[in-house]
Structures are given as structure tokens and as C-alpha cells.
SEKEKOL-884494 format. One line per 10 residues: their letters; for each residue x, y, z of N, C-alpha, C. Coordinates in steps of 0.1 Angstrom, whole numbers, always signed. Layout:
! SEKEKOL-884494
a> X/Y/Z/X/Y/Z/X/Y/Z | ...
! end
This chain:
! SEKEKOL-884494
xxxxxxxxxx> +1396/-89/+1079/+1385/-79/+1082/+1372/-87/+1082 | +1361/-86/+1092/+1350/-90/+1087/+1341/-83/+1082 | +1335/-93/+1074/+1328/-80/+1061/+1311/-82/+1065 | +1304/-96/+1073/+1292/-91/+1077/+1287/-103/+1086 | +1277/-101/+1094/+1272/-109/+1102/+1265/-122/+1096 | +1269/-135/+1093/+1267/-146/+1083/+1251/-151/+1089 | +1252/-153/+1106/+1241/-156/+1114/+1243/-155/+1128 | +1227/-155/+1132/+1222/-155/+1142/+1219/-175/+1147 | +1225/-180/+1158/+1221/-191/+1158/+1214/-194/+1175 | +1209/-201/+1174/+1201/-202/+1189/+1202/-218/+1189
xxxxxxxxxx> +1209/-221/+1203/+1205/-231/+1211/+1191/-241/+1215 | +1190/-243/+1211/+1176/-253/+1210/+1175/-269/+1212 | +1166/-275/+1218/+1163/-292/+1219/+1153/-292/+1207 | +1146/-286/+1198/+1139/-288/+1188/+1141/-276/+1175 | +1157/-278/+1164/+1158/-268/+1158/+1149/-272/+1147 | +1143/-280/+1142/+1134/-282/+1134/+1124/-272/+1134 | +1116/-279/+1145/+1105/-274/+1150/+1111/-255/+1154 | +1119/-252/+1153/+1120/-235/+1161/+1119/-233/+1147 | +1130/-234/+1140/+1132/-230/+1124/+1120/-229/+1117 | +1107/-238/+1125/+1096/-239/+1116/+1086/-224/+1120
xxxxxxxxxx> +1085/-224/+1131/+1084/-209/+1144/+1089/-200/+1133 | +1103/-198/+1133/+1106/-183/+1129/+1107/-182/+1115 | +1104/-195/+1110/+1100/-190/+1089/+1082/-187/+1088 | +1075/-188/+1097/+1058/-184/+1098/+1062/-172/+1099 | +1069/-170/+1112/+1067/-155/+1118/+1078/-145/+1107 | +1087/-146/+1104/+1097/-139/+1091/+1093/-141/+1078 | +1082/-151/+1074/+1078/-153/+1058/+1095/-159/+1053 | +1103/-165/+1062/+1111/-170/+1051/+1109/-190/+1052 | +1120/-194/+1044/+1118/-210/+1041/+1134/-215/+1054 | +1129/-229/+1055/+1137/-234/+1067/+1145/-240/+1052
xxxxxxxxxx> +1161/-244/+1058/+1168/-246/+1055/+1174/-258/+1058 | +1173/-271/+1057/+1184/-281/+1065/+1189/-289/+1058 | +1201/-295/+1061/+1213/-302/+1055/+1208/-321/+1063 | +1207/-331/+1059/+1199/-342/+1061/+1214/-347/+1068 | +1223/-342/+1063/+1236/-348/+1067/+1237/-338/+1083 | +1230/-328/+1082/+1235/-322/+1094/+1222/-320/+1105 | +1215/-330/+1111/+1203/-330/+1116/+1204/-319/+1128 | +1213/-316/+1134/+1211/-307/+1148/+1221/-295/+1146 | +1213/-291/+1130/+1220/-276/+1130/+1205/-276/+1114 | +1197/-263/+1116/+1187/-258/+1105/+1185/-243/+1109
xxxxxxxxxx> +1183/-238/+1094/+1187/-223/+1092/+1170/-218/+1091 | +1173/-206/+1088/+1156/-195/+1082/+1163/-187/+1070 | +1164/-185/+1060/+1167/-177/+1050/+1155/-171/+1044 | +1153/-163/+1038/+1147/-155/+1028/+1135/-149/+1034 | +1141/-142/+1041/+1134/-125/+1048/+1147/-114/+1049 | +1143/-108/+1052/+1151/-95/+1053/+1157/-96/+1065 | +1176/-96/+1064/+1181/-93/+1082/+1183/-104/+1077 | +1197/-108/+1087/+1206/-115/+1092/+1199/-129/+1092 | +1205/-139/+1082/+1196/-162/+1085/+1194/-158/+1100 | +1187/-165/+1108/+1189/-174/+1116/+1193/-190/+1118
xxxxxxxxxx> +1202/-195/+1128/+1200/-208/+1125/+1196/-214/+1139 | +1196/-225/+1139/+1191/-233/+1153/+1200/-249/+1153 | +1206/-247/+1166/+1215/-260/+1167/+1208/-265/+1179 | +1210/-279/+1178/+1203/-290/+1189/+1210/-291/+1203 | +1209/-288/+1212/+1218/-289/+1223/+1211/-296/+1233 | +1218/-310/+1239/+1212/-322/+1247/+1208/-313/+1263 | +1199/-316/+1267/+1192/-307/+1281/+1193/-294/+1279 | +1184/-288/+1269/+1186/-275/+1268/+1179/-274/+1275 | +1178/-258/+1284/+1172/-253/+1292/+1174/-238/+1291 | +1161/-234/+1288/+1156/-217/+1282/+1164/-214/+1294
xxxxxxxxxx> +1160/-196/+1287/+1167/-186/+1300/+1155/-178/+1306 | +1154/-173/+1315/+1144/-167/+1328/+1145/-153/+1321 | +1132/-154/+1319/+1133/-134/+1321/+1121/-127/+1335 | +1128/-116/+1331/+1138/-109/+1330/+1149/-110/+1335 | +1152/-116/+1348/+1161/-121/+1352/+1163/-141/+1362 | +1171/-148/+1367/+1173/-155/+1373/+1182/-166/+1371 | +1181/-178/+1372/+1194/-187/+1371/+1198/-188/+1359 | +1192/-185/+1348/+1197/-187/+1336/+1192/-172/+1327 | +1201/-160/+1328/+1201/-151/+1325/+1192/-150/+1308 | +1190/-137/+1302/+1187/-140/+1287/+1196/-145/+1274
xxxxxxxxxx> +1213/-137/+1286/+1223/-136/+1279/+1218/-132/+1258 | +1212/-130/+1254/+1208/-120/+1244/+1192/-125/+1240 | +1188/-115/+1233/+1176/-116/+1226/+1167/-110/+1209 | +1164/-116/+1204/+1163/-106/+1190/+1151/-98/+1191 | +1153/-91/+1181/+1145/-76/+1182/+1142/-72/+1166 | +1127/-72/+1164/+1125/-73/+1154/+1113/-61/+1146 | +1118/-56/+1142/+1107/-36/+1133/+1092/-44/+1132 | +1082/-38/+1138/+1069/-39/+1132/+1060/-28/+1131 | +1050/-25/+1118/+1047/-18/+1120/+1031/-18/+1128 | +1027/-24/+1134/+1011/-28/+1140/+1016/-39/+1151
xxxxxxxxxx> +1019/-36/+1163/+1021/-40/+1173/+1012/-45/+1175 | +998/-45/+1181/+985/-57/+1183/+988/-63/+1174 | +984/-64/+1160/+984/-70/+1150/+997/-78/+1147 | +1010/-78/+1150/+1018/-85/+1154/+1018/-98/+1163 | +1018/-89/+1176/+1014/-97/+1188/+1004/-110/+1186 | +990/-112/+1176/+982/-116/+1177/+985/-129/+1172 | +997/-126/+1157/+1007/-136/+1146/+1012/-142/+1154 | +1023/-139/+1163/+1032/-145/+1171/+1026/-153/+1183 | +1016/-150/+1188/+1012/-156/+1201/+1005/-170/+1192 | +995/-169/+1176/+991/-177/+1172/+997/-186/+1167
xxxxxxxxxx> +1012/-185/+1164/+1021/-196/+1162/+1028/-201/+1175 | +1028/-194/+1186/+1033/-200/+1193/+1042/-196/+1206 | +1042/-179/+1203/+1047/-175/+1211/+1039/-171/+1227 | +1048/-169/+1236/+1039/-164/+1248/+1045/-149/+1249 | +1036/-143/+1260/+1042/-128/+1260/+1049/-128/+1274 | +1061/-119/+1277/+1071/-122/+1288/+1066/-104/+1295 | +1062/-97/+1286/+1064/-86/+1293/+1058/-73/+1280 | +1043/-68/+1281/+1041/-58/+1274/+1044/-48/+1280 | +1058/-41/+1277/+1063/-30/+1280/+1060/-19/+1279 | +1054/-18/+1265/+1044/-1/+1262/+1033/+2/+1270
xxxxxxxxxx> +1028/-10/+1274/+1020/-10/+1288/+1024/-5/+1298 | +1033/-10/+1305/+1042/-7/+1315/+1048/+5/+1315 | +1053/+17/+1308/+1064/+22/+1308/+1060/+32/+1297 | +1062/+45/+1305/+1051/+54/+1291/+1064/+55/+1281 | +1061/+58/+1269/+1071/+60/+1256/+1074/+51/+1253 | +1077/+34/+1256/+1085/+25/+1255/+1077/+20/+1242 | +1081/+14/+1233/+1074/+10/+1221/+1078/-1/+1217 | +1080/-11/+1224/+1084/-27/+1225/+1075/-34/+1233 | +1073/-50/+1231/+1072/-58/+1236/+1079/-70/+1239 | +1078/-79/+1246/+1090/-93/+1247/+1079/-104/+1248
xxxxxxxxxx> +1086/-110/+1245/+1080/-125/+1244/+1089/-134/+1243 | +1085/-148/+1243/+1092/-156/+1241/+1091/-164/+1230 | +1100/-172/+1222/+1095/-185/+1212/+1092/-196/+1219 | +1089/-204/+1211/+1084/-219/+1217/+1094/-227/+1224 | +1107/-222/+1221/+1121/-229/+1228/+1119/-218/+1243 | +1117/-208/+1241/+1120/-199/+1257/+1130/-189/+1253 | +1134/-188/+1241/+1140/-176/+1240/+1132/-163/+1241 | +1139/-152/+1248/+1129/-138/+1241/+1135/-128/+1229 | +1123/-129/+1225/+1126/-115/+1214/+1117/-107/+1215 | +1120/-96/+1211/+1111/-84/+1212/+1106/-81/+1195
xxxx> +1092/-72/+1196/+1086/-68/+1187/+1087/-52/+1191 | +1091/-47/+1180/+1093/-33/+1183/+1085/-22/+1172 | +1076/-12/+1177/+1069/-6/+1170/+1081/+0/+1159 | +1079/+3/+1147/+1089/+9/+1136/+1090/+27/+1137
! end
């Protein structure tokens, strides 16, 4: 049986550097094994580690759509959407698509991290 989701891991050419990204933006601490250079975690926030493995010619995925689909993205409760948005873009993220803009009712935004993944910020 499995009893629960251990982690979330993302493909990356810099997991150092991403791990360093999503312990600002989550308030948690990066985790890495010296023996294990191209594999570093995020622990101590709330929700599922993330980790980040090194993969040689990594190459982000296109949004919303094109040669290299999202194939997934994380999504994450906020309560002050600007005031989020403002955290994220100042560490480093870009924005892919403000949707509550776009689209009456919608209470998300997407962006991407500094590798090209997207994740969304979602009003709570």
C-alpha cells in the first residue's frame, strides 16, 4: 500500500541553485547529500519536500503549449496574490500567464522558476 507522497522532484541543469529558488519562496532549508551532488531537496514548509535532480541538456517546457509540453506543474495556496507575485518575480521568477486577468472568476496565476518550470500561485 502506499501510505504518502515522499516527493515532488524536478529535472533541472542547476538543482542547487533551483533548491535555493524554492527554500526563499516556501521559507523552508535546502537539503543536500555532498556525496550526492545532482540530486538536492527543500524540507521544512508545509506540503510535500521538493527535490531537484541535475539532468545533462536540460531543456524547460513551453507554455502553454509547444515542443516540449508542461507535462506537470506545481500549485501553490496564497493568501495576497499581488503581494505574492511581487516575492516570486523578486527571486526570480517570470510571469507566464496572469489568468485572473484574463478569465473572469479564475483566481490563479502561472509563472515560471528560474529553471522554466511553471507553477501557479493560487488565491486561497
Amino acid at each position: 500500500m502506499i501510505r504518502r507522497l515522499q516527493a515532488v522532484a524536478l529535472d533541472c541543469s542547476d538543482p542547487v541553485g533551483l533548491a535555493e529558488f524554492y527554500a526563499r519562496m516556501l521559507g523552508g532549508q535546502v537539503v543536500a547529500d555532498p556525496q550526492e551532488p545532482n540530486w538536492v531537496e527543500v524540507h521544512g514548509f508545509e506540503g510535500t519536500p521538493l527535490a531537484f535532480q541535475r539532468v545533462q541538456d536540460h531543456r524547460p517546457p513551453q507554455w502553454p503549449r509547444g515542443e516540449r509540453p508542461q507535462q506537470m506543474h506545481l500549485d501553490f495556496d496564497v493568501d495576497d496574490l499581488d503581494a505574492e507575485e511581487k516575492r516570486v518575480l523578486e527571486l526570480g521568477a517570470t510571469v507566464l500567464e496572469r489568468t485572473d486577468q484574463l478569465r473572469p472568476g479564475a483566481n490563479w496565476r502561472v509563472y515560471a522558476d528560474p529553471a522554466g518550470h511553471p507553477f501557479c500561485l493560487c488565491r486561497h
